[in-house]
Kinemage of the C-alpha trace (Angstrom):
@kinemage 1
@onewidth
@group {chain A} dominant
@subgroup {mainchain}
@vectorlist {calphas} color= white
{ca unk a 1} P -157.404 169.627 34.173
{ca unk a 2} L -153.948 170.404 35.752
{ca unk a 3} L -152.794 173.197 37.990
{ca unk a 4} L -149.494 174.032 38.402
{ca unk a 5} L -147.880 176.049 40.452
{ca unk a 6} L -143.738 176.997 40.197
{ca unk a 7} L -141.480 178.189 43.000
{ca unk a 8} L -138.370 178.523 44.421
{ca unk a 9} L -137.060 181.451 42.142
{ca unk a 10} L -135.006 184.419 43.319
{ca unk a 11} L -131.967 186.488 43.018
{ca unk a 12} L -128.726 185.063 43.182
{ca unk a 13} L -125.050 185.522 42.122
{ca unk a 14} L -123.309 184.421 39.364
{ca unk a 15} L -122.098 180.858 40.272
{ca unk a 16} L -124.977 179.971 42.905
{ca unk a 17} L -127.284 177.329 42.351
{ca unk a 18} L -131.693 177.208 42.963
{ca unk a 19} L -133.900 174.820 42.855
{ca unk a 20} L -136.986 175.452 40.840
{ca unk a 21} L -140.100 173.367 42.309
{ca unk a 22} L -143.309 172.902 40.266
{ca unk a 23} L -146.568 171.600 42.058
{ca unk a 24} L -149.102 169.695 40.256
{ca unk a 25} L -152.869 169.356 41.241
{ca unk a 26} L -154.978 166.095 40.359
{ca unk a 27} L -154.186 162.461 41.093
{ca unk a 28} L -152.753 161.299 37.695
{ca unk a 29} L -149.721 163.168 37.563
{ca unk a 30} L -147.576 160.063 36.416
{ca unk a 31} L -149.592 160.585 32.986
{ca unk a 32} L -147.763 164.095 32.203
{ca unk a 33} L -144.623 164.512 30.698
{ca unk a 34} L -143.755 167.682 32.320
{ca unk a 35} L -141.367 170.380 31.290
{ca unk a 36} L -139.478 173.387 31.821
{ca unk a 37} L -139.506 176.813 29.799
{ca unk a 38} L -137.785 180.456 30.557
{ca unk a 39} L -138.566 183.381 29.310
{ca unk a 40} L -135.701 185.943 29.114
{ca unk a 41} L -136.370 189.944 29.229
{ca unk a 42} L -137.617 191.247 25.482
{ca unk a 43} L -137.249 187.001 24.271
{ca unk a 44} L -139.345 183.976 23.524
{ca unk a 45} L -140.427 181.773 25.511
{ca unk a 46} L -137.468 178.782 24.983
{ca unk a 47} L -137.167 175.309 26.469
{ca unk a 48} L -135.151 173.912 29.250
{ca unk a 49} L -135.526 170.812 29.928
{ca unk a 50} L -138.284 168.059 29.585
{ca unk a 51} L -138.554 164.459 31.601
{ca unk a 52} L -141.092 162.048 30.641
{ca unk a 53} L -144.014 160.387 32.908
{ca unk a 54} L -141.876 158.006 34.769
{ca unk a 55} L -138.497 160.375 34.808
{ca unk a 56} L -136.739 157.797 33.204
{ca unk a 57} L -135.965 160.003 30.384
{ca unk a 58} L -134.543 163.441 30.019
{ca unk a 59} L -133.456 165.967 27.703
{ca unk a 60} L -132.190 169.315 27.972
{ca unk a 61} L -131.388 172.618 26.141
{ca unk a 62} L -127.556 172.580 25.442
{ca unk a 63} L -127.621 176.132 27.341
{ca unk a 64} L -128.175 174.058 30.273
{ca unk a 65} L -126.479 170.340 29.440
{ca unk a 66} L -124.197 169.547 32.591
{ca unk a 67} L -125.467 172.577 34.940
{ca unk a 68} L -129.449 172.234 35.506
{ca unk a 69} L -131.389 168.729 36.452
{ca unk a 70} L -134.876 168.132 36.288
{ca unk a 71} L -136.362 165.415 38.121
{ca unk a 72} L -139.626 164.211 39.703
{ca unk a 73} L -141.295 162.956 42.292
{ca unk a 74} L -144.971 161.084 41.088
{ca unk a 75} L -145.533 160.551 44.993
{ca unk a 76} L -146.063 164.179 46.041
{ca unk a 77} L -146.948 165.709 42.141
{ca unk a 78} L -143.900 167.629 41.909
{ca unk a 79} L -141.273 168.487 39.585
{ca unk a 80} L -138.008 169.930 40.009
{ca unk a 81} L -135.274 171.847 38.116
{ca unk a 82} L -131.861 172.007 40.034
{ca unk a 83} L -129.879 174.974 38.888
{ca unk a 84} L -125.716 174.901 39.199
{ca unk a 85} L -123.207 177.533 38.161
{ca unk a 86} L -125.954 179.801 37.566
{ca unk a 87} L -124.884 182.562 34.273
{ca unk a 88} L -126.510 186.241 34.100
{ca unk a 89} L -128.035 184.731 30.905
{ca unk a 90} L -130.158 182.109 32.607
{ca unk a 91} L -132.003 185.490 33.800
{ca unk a 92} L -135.692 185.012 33.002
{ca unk a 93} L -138.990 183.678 34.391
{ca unk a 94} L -138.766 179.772 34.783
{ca unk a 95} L -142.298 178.116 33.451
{ca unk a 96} L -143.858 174.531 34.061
{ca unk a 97} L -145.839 172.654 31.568
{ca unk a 98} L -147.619 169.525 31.773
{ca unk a 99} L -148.361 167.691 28.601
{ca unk a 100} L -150.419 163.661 28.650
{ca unk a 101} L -148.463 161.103 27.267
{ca unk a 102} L -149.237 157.809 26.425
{ca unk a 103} L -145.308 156.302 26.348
{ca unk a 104} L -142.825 157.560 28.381
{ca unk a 105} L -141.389 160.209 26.190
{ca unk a 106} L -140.068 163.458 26.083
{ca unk a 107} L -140.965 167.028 24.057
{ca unk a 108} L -138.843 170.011 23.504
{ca unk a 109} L -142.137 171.826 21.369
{ca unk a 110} L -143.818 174.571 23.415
{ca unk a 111} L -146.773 173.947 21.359
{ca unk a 112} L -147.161 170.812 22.514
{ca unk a 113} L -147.507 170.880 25.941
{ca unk a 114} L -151.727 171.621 27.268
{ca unk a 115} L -150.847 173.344 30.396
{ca unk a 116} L -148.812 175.879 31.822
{ca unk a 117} L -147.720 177.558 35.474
{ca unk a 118} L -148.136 181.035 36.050
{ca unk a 119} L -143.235 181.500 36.280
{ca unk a 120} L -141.575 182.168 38.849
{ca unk a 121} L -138.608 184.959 38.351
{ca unk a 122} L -134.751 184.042 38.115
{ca unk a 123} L -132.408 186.912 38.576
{ca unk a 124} L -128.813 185.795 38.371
{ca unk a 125} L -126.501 189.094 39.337
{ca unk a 126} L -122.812 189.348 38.306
């Protein structure tokens, strides 16, 4: 079982930058893959970006290629999305998801990930 728990969301101008956090319960958090979602008003859920168990692999929406970083830290249970040159579209609420991996590989598939945080609302203003 895995708990996670987003924050760090907000309202913000076009062109400022956030930093999402996402805490993890349990002491084998260097088995998850973990990933980002957003969910903008009236949309799907979509993906973000994804970094595997040991963060040495990446992957990211092309929405978000070159502006947003996602990183992790297997010492405190915690991953992070850093948000640059934030757009009005990027408006949504920001989701977590944990999925076990054996290898240290990445998923874009919401389906595949087992569990989710409860978002944390990004509202980028122009």
């Amino acid at each position: 079982q895995v708990q996670l728990v987003e924050s760090g969301g907000g309202l913000v101008q076009v062109g400022d930058s956030l930093r999402l956090s996402c805490a993890a319960s349990g002491r084998t958090f260097s088995s998850w893959a973990m990933g980002w979602f957003r969910q903008p008003p009236g949309k799907e859920r979509e993906f973000v970006a994804a970094i595997s168990r040991t963060g040495g692999v990446t992957y990211y929406a092309d929405s978000v290629k070159g502006r947003f970083t996602i990183s992790r830290d297997n010492t405190n249970n915690t991953v992070y999305l850093q948000m640059n040159s934030l757009k009005p579209e990027d408006t949504a609420v920001y989701y977590c998801a944990a999925v076990w991996s054996r290898d240290n590989v990445v998923t874009t598939r919401r389906s595949s990930y087992d569990y989710w945080g409860q978002g944390t609302q990004v509202t980028v203003s122009s």
